[in-house]
MIBA-526948 format. One record per atom (N, C-alpha, C): atom name; y, x, z; residue in three letters. Coordinates in steps of 0.2 Angstrom, whole numbers. Layout:
residues N
(CA (Y X Z) ALA)
...
end
This chain:
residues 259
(N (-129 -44 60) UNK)
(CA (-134 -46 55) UNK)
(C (-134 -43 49) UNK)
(N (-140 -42 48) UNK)
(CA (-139 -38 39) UNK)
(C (-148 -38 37) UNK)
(N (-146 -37 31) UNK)
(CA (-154 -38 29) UNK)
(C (-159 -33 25) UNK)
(N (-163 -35 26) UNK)
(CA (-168 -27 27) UNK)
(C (-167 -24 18) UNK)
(N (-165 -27 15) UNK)
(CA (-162 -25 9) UNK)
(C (-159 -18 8) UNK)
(N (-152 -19 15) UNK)
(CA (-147 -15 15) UNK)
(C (-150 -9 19) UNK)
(N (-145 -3 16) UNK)
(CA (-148 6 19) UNK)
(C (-141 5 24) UNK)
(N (-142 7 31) UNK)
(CA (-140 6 37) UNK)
(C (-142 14 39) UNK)
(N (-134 18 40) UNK)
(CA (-139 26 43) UNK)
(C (-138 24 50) UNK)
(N (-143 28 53) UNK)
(CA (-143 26 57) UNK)
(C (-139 31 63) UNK)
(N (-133 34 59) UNK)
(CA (-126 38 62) UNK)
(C (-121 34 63) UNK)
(N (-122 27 59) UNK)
(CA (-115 24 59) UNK)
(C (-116 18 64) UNK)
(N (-108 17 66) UNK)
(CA (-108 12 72) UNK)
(C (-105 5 70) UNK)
(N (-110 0 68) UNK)
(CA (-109 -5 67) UNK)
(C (-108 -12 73) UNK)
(N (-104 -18 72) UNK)
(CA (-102 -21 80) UNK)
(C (-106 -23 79) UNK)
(N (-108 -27 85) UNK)
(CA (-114 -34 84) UNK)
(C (-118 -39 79) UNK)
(N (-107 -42 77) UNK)
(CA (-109 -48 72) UNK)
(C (-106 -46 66) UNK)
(N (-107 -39 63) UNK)
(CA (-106 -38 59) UNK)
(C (-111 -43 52) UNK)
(N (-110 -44 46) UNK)
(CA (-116 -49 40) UNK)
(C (-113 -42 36) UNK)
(N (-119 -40 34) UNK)
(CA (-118 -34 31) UNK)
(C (-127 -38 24) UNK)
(N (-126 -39 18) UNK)
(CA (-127 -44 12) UNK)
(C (-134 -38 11) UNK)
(N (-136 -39 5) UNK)
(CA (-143 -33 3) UNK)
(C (-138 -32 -1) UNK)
(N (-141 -24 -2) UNK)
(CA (-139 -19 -5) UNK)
(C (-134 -15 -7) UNK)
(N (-133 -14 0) UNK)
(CA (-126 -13 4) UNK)
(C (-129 -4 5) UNK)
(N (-126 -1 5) UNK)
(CA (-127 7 6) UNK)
(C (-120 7 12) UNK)
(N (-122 10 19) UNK)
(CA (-118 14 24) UNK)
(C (-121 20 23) UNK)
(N (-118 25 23) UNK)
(CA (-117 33 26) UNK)
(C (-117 34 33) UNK)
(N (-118 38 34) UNK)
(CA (-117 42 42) UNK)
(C (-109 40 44) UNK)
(N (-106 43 49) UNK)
(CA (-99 42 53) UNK)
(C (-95 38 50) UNK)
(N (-100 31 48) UNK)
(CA (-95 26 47) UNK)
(C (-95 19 53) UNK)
(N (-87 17 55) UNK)
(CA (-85 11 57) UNK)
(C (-85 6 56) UNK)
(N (-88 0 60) UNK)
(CA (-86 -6 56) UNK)
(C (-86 -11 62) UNK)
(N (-80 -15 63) UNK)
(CA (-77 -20 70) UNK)
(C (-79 -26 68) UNK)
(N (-81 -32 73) UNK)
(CA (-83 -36 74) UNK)
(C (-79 -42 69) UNK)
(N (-85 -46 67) UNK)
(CA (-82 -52 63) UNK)
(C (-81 -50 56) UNK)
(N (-84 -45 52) UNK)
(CA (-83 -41 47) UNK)
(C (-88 -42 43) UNK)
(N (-86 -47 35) UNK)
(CA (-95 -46 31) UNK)
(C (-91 -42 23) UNK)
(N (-97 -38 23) UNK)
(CA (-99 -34 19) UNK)
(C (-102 -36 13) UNK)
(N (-99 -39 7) UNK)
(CA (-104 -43 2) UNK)
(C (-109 -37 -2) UNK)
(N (-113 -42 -6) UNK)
(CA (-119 -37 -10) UNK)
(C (-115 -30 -12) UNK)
(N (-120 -27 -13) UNK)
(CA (-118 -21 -17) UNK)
(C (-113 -16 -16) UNK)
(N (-112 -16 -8) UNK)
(CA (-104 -13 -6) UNK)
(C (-108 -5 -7) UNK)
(N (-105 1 -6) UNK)
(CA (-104 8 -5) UNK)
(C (-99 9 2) UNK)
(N (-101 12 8) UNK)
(CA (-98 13 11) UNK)
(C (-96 21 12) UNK)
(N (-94 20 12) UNK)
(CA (-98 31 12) UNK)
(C (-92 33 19) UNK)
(N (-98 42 20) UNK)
(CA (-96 44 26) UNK)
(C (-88 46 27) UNK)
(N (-86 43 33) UNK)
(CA (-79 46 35) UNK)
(C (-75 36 36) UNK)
(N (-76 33 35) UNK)
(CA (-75 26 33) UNK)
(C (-73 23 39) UNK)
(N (-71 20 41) UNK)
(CA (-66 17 47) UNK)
(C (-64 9 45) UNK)
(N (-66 4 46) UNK)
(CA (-67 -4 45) UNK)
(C (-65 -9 51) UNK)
(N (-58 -11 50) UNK)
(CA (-58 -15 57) UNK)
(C (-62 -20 58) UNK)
(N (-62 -28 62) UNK)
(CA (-61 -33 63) UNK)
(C (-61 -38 58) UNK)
(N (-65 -43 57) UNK)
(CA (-64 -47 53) UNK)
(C (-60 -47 46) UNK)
(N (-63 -41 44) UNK)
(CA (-62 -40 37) UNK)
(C (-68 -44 32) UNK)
(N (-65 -43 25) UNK)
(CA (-70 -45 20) UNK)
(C (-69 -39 15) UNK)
(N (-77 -38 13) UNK)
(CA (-78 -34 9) UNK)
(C (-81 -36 2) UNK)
(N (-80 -38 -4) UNK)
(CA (-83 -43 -8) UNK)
(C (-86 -34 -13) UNK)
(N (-93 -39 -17) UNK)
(CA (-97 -35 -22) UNK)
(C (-96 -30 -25) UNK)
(N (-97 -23 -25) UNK)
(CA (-94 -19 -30) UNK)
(C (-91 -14 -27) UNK)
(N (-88 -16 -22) UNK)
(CA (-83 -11 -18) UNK)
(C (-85 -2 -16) UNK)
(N (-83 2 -16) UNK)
(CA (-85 9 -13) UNK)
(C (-77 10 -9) UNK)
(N (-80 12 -3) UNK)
(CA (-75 14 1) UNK)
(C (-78 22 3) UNK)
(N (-72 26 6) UNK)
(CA (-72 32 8) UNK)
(C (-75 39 4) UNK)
(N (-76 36 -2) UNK)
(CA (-78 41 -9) UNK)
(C (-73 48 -9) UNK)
(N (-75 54 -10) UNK)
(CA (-71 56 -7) UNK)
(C (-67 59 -15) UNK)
(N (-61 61 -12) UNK)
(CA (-57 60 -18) UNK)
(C (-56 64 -24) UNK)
(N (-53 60 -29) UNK)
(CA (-55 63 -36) UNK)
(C (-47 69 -36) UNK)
(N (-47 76 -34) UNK)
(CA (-43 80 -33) UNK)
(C (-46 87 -32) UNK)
(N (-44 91 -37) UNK)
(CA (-49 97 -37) UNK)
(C (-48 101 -33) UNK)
(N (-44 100 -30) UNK)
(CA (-42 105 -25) UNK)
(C (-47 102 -18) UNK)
(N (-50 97 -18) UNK)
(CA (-53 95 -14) UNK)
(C (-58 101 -12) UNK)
(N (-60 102 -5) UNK)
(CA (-63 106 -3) UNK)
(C (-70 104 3) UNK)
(N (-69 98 2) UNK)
(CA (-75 95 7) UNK)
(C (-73 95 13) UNK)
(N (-64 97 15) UNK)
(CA (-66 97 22) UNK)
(C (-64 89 24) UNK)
(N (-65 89 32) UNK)
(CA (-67 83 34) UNK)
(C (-60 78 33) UNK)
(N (-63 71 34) UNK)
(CA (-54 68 32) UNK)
(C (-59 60 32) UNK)
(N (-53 55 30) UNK)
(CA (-56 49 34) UNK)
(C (-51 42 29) UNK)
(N (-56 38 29) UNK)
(CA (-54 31 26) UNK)
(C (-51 26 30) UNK)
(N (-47 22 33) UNK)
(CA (-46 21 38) UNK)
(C (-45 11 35) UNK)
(N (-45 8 37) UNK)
(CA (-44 1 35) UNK)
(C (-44 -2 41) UNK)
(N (-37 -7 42) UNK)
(CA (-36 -11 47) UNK)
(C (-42 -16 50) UNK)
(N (-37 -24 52) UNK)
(CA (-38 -28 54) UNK)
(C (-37 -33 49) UNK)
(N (-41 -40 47) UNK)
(CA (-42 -42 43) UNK)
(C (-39 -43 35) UNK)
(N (-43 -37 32) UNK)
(CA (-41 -35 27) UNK)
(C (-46 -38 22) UNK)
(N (-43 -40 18) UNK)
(CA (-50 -43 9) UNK)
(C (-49 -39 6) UNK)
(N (-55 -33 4) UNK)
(CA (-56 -30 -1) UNK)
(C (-60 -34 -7) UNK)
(N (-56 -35 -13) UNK)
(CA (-60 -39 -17) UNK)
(C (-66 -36 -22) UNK)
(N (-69 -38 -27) UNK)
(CA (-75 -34 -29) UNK)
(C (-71 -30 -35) UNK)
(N (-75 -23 -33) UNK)
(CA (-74 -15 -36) UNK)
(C (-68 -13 -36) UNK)
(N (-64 -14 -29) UNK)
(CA (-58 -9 -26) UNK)
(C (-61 -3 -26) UNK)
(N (-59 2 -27) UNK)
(CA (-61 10 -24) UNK)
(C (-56 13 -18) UNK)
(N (-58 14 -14) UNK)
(CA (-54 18 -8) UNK)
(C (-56 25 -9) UNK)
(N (-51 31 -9) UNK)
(CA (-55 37 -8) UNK)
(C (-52 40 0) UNK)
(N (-54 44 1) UNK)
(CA (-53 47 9) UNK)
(C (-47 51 6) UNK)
(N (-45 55 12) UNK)
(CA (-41 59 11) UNK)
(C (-40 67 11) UNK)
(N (-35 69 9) UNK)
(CA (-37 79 10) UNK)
(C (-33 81 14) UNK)
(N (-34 86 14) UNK)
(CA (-30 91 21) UNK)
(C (-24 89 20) UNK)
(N (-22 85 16) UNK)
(CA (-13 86 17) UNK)
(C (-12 80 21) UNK)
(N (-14 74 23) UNK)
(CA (-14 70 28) UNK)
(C (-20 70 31) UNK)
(N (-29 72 29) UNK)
(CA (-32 71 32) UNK)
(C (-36 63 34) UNK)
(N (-32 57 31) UNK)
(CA (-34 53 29) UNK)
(C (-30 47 25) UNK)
(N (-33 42 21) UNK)
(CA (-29 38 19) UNK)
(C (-28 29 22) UNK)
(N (-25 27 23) UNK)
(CA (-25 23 28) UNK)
(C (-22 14 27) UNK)
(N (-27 9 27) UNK)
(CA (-25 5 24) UNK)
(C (-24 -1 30) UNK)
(N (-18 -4 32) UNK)
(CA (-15 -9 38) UNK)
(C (-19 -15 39) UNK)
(N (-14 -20 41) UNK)
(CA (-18 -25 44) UNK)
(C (-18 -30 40) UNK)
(N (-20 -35 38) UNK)
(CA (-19 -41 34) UNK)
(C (-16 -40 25) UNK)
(N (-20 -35 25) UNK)
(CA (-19 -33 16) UNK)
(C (-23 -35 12) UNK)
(N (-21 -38 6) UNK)
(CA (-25 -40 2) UNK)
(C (-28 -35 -6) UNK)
(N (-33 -32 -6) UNK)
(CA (-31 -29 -12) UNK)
(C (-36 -32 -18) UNK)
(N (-34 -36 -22) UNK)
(CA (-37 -39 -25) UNK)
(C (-42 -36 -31) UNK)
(N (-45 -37 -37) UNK)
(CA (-52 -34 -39) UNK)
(C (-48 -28 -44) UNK)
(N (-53 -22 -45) UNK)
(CA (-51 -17 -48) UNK)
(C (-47 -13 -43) UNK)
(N (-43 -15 -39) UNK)
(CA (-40 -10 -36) UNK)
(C (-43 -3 -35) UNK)
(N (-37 4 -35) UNK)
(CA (-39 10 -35) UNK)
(C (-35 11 -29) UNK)
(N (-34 14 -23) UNK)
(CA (-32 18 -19) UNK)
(C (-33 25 -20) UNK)
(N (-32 29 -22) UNK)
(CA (-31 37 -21) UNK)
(C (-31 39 -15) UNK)
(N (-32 46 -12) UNK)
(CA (-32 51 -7) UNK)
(C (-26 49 -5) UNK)
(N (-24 51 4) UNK)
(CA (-20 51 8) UNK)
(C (-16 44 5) UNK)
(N (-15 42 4) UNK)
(CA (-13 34 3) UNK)
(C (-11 31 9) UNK)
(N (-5 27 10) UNK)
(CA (-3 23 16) UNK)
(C (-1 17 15) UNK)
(N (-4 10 16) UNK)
(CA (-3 3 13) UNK)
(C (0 -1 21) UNK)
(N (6 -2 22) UNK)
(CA (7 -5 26) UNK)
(C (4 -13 27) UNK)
(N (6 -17 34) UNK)
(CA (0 -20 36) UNK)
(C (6 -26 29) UNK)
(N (2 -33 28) UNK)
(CA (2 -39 25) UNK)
(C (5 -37 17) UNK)
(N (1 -31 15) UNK)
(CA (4 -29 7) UNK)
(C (0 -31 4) UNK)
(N (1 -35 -4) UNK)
(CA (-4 -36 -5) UNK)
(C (-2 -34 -13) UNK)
(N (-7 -32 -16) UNK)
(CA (-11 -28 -20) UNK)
(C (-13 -29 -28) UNK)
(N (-13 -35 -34) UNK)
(CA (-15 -38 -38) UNK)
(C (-20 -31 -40) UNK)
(N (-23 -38 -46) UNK)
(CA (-29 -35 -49) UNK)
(C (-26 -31 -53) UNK)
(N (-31 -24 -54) UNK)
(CA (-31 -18 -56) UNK)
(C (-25 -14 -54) UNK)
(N (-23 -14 -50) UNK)
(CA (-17 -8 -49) UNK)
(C (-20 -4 -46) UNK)
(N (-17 3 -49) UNK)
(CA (-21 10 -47) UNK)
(C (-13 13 -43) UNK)
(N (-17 17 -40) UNK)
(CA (-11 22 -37) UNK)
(C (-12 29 -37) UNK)
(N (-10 33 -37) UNK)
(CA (-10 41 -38) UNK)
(C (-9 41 -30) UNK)
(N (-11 47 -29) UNK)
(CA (-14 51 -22) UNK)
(C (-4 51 -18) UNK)
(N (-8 52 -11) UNK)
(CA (-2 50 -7) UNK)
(C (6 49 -10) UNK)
(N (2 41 -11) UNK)
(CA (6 33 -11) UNK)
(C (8 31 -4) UNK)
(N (15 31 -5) UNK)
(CA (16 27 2) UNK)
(C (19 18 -1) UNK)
(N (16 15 5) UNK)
(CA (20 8 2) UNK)
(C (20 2 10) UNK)
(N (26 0 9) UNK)
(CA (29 -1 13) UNK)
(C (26 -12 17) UNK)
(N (26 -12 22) UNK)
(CA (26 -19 25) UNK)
(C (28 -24 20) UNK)
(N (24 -30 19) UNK)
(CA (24 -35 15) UNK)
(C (26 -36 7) UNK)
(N (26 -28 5) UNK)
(CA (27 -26 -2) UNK)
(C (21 -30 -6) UNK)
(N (23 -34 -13) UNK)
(CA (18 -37 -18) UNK)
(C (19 -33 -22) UNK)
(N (15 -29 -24) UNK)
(CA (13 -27 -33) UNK)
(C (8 -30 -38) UNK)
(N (12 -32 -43) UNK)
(CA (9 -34 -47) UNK)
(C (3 -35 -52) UNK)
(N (-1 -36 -56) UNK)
(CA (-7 -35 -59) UNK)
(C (-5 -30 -65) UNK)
(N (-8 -24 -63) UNK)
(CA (-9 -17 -67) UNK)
(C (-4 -15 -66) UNK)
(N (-2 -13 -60) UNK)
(CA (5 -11 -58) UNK)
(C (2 -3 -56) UNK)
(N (4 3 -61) UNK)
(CA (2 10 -60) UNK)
(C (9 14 -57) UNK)
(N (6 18 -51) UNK)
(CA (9 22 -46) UNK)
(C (8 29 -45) UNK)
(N (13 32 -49) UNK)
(CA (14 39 -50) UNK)
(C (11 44 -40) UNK)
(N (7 47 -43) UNK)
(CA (8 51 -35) UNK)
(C (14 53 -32) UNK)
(N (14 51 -24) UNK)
(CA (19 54 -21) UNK)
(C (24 50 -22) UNK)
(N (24 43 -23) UNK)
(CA (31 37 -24) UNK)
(C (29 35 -18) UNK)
(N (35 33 -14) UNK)
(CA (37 28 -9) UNK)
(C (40 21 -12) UNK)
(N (35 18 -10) UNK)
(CA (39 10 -8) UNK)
(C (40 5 -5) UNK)
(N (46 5 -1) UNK)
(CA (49 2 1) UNK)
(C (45 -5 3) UNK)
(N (47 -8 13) UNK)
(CA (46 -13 14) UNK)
(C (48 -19 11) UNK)
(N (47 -25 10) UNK)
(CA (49 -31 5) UNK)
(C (49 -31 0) UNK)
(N (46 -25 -3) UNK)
(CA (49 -25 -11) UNK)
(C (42 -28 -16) UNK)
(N (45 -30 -20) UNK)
(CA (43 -36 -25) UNK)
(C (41 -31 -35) UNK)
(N (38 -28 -35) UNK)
(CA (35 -25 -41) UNK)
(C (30 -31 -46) UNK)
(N (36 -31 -52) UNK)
(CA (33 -33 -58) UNK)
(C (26 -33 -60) UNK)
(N (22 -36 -63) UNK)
(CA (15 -35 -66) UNK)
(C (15 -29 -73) UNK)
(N (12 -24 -72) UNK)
(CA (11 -19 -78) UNK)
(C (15 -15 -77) UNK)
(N (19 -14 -74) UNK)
(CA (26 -10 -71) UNK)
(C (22 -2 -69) UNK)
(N (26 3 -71) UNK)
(CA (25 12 -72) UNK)
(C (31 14 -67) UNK)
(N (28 13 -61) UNK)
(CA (31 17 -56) UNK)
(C (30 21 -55) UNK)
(N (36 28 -57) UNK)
(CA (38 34 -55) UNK)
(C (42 35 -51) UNK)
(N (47 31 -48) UNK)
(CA (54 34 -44) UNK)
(C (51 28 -39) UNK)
(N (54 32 -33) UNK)
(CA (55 27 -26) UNK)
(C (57 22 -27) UNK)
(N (56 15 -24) UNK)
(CA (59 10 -24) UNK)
(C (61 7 -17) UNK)
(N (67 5 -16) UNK)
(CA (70 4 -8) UNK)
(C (66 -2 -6) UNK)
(N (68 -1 0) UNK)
(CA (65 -7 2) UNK)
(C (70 -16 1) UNK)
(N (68 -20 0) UNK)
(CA (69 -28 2) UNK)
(C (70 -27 -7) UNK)
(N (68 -25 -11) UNK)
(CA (71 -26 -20) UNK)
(C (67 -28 -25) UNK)
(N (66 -32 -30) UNK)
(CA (61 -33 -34) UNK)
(C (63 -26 -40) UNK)
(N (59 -26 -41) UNK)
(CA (57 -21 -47) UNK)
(C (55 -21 -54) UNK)
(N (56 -18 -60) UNK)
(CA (53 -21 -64) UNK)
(C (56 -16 -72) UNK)
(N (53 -20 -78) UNK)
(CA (54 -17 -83) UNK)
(C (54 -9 -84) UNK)
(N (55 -7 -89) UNK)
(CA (53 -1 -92) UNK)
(C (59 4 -96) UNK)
(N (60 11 -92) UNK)
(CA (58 12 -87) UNK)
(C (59 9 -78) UNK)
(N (55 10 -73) UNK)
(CA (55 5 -69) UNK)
(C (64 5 -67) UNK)
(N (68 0 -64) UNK)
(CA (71 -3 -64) UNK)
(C (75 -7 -58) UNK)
(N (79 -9 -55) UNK)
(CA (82 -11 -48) UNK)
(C (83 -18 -53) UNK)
(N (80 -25 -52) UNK)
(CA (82 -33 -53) UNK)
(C (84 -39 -50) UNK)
(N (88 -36 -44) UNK)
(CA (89 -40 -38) UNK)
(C (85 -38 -31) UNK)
(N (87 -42 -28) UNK)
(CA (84 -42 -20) UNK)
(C (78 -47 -20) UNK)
(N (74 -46 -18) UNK)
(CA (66 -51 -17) UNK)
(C (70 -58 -12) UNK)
(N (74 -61 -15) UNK)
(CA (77 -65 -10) UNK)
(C (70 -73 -10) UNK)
(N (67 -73 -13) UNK)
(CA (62 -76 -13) UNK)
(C (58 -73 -5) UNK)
(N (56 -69 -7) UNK)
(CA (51 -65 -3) UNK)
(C (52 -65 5) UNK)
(N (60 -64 5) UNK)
(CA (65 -63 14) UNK)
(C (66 -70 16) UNK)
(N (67 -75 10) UNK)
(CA (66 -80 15) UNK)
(C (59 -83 18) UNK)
(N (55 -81 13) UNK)
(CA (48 -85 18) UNK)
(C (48 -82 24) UNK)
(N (49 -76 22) UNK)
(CA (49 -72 31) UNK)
(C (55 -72 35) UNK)
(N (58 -79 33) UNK)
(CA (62 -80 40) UNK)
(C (68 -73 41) UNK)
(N (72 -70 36) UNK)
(CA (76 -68 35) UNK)
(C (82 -74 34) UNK)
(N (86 -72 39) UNK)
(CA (94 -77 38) UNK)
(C (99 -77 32) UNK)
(N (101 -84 28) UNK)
(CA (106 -81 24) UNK)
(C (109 -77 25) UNK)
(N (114 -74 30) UNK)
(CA (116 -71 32) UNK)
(C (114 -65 30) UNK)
(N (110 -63 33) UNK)
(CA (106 -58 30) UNK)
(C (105 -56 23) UNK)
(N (100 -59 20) UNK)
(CA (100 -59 15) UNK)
(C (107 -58 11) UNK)
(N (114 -60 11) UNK)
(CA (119 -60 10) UNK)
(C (120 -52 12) UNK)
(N (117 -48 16) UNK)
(CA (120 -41 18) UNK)
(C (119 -38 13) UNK)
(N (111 -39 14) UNK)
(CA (106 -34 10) UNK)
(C (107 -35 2) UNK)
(N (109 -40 0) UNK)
(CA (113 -41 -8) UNK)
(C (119 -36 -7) UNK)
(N (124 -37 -5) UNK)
(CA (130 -32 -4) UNK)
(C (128 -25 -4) UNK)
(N (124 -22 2) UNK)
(CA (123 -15 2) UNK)
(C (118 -14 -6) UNK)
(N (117 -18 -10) UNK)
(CA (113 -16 -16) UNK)
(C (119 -18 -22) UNK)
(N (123 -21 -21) UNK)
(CA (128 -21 -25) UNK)
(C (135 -14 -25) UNK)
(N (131 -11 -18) UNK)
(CA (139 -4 -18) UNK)
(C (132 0 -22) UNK)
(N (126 -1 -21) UNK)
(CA (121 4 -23) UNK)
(C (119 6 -31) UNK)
(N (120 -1 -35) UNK)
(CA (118 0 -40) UNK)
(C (124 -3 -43) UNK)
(N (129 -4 -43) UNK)
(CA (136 -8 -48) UNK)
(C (139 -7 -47) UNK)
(N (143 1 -42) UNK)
(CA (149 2 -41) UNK)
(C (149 9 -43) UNK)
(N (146 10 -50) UNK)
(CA (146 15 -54) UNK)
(C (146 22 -48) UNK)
(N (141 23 -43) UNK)
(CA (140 28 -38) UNK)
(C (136 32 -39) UNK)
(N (136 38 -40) UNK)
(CA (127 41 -36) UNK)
(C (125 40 -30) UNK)
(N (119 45 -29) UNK)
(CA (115 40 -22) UNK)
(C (119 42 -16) UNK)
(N (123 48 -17) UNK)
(CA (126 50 -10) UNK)
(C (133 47 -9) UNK)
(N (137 47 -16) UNK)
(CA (142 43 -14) UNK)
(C (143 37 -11) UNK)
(N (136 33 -14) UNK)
(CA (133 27 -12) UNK)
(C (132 27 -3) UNK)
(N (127 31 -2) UNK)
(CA (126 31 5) UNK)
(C (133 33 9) UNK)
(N (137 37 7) UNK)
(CA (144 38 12) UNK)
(C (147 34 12) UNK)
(N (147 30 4) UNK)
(CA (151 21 7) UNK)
(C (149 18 11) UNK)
(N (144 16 11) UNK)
(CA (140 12 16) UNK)
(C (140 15 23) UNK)
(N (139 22 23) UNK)
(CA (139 23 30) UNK)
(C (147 20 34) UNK)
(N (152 23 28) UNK)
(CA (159 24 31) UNK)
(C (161 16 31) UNK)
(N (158 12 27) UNK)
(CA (161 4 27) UNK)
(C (157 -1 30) UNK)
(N (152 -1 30) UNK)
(CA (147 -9 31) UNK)
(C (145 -6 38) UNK)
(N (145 -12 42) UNK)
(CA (143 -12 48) UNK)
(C (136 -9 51) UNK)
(N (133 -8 55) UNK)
(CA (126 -3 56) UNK)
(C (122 -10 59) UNK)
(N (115 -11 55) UNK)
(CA (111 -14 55) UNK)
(C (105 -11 56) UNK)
(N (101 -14 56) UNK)
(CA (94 -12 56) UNK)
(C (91 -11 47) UNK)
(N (95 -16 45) UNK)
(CA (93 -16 37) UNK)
(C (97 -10 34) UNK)
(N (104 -11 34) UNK)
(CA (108 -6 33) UNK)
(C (104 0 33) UNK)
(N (103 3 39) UNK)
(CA (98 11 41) UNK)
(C (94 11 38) UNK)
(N (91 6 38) UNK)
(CA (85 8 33) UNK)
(C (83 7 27) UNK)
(N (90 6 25) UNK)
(CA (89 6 17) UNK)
(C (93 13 18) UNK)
(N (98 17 21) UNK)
(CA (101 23 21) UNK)
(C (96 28 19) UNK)
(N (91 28 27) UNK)
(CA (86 31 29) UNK)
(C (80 33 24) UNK)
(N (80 27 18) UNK)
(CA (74 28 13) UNK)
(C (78 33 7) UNK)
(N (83 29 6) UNK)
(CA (88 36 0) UNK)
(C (89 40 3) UNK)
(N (89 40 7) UNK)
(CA (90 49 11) UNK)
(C (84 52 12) UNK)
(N (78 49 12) UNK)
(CA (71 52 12) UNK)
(C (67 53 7) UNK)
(N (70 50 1) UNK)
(CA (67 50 -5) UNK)
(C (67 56 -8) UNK)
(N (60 59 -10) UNK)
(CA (58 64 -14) UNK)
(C (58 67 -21) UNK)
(N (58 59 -25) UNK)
(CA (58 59 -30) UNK)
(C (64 55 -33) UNK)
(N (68 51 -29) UNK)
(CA (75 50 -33) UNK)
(C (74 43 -31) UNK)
(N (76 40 -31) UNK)
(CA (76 30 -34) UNK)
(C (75 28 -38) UNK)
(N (73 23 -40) UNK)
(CA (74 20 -47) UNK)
(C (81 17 -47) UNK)
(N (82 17 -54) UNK)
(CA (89 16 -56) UNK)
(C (90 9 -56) UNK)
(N (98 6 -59) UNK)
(CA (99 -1 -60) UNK)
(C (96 0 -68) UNK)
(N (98 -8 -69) UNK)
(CA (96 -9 -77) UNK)
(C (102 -10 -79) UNK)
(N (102 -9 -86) UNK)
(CA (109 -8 -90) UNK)
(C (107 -11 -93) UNK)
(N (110 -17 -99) UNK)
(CA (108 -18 -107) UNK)
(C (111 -13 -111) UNK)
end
């Protein structure tokens, strides 16, 4: 359903029950999956991809293509999961040749003001607070909260479960399961809040403290760090993949905090 208010091209492939509000602008080669409403005033532009009973609230532009000068017009794509709320005046831009598209998961919240950057990757149940912007291919990890005005240097990785401060200047990777914070950003514990609502065992959470205590308080660097751990703590799935992401890291970790 939508109403004669809203410009509907007639290239894009809308489901059924889409509610798409007046004054809604779609583009050509865009998607949008059933159970999906579009509030007033959305921009949808071409290249756009929209799961399943999503929410699109007032203000919104998706698929705008991106603010990078090296931008060349070639083709590339906005991609948005399954029940995802975009709140009013997010920007999504699409992506460039270096991924081709920027891609936002399943049950993500990104709250008002949100910016998303080119090639972008938002794991599914992240959510997003008011106004955080991100610089161009952002990766950010499964169930990660970032905080309101929370700004992300291009090219940061962040880590699944991890918990970023409000206002917080993230430059350096952040691993995954950690809270975040202060200035410069910061390592301030384990999101031990966050692991247990998700049915993380003490046990567990008892691991993931340990392998962050040879990481940040046993006076190590990253490698020395990681050959501990390899060489002493038992192999986990948590384990690996905290190994895996300092080992992957492009731009370094964030540090511990000292006074």
């Amino acid at each position: 359903m939508h109403q004669p208010l809203a410009y509907i091209h007639p290239q894009s492939k809308i489901a059924k029950n889409v509610v798409i509000e007046p004054f809604v602008t779609i583009e050509k080669d865009v998607e949008i999956g059933e159970g999906t409403w579009i509030g007033p005033n959305v921009t949808i532009m071409e290249g756009t991809r929209i799961g399943k009973n999503c929410r699109v609230f007032p203000g919104a532009v998706i698929g705008a293509v991106p603010q990078d000068l090296k931008f060349n017009n070639e083709y590339s794509t906005a991609e948005i999961g399954n029940n995802v709320t975009i709140r009013e005046c997010v920007t999504i831009n699409r992506g460039t040749e270096d991924r081709n598209k920027t891609t936002i998961g399943n049950n993500v919240l990104l709250m008002a003001y949100v910016h998303i950057a080119h090639d972008c990757s938002i794991g599914n149940n992240a959510i997003l607070a008011n106004s955080t912007n991100l610089g161009g291919h952002v990766d950010i990890g499964e169930f990660a909260i970032l905080g309101g005005g929370t700004l992300v240097h291009q090219f940061v990785s962040i880590g699944n479960h991890v918990m970023v401060s409000g206002g917080a200047l993230v430059n350096k990777d952040i691993p995954p399961f950690v809270k975040a914070g202060r200035d410069p950003i910061s390592y301030i514990g384990i999101n031990s809040i966050g692991l247990r609502r998700r049915q993380f065992l003490p046990e567990k959470i008892q691991e993931i403290q340990e392998l962050y205590r040879i990481i940040y308080l046993k006076s190590l660097n990253n490698t020395q760090a990681v050959n501990f751990i390899e060489a002493e703590v038992k192999a986990s799935k948590e384990r690996d993949e905290i190994i895996s992401f300092i080992q992957d890291s492009k731009r370094g970790i964030m540090k511990g905090y000292f006074k």
